[in-house]
N, C-alpha and C positions, 0 to 999 in steps of 0.2 A: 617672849623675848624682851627683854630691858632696851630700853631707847632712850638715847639722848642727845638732845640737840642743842647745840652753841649759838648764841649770836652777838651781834653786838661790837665785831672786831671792825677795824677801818683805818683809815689812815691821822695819823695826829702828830701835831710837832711835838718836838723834847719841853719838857715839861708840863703835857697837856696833861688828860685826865680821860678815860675808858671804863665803860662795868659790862664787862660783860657777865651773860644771863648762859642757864644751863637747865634746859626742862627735860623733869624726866618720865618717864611713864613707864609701864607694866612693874615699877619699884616705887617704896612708899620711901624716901630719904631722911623722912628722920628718925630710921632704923638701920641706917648703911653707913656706911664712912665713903666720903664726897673728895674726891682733888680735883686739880689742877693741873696739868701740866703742859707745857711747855716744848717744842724743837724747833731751833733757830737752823740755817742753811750748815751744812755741815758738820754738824752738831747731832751729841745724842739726845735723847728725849728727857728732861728732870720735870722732876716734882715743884712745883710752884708752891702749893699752898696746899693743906688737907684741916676738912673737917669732919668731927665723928660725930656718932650717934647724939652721944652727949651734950655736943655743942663747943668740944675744946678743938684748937684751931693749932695747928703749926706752919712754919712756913721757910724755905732759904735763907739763909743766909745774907745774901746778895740782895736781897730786896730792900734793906736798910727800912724796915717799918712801912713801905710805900705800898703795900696792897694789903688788901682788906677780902677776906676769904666769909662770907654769911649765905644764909639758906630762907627761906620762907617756907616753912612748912603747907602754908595753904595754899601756893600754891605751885607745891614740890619742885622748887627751885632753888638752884644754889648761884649763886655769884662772884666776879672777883671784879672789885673796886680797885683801880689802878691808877696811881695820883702820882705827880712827877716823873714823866716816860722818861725812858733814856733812850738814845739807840739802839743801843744793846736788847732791850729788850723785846726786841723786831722778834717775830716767830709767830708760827703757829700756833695755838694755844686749844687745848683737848681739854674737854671733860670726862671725867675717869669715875666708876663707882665699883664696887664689888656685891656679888647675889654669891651666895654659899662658896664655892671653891671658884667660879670663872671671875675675871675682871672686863667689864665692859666700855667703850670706849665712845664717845661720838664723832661725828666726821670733823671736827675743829672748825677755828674763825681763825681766819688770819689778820695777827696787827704789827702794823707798820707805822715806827717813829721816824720819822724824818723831819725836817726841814727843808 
């Protein structure tokens, strides 16, 4: 069974800065396509950031260039670098991979912008 686990969320003011980490095991990642995403309170769950096999990266709209989606192959980790928080982007935040047909999920880190 694929496993992954989040950390790295916590609480930061508007404009701080967060990476969170995503490790994974029973999958080798830089043969999978890796996301990100994302569900704020009331809210449905979106795509943040995705990277593939390749190493090519897309990401929302809304994020105006402010996060950075990267992987370390050694040690089968993917990341998302988050620089200028808003409040808005208060939420949970999941790590998402795909093995053949199922999509697997981690249990998320939660991060909270305030002041």
């Amino acid at each position: 069974q694929v496993q992954l686990v989040e950390s790295g969320g916590g609480l930061v003011q508007p404009g701080g800065s967060l990476r969170l980490s995503c490790a994974a095991s029973r999958i080798i990642i830089s043969f999978t396509k890796m996301g990100w995403y994302r569900q704020a309170p009331g809210k449905q769950r979106e795509l943040v950031a995705a990277i593939s096999s390749g190493g090519m990266t897309n990401y929302v709209d809304a994020l105006e260039g402010r996060f950075t989606i990267s992987r370390d192959d050694a040690k089968n980790t993917v990341y998302l670098q988050m620089n200028s928080l808003k409040p808005e982007d208060t939420a949970v935040y999941y790590c998402s991979t795909w093995s053949g047909l199922i999509q697997y999920w981690g249990q998320g880190t939660q991060v909270t912008v305030s002041s």
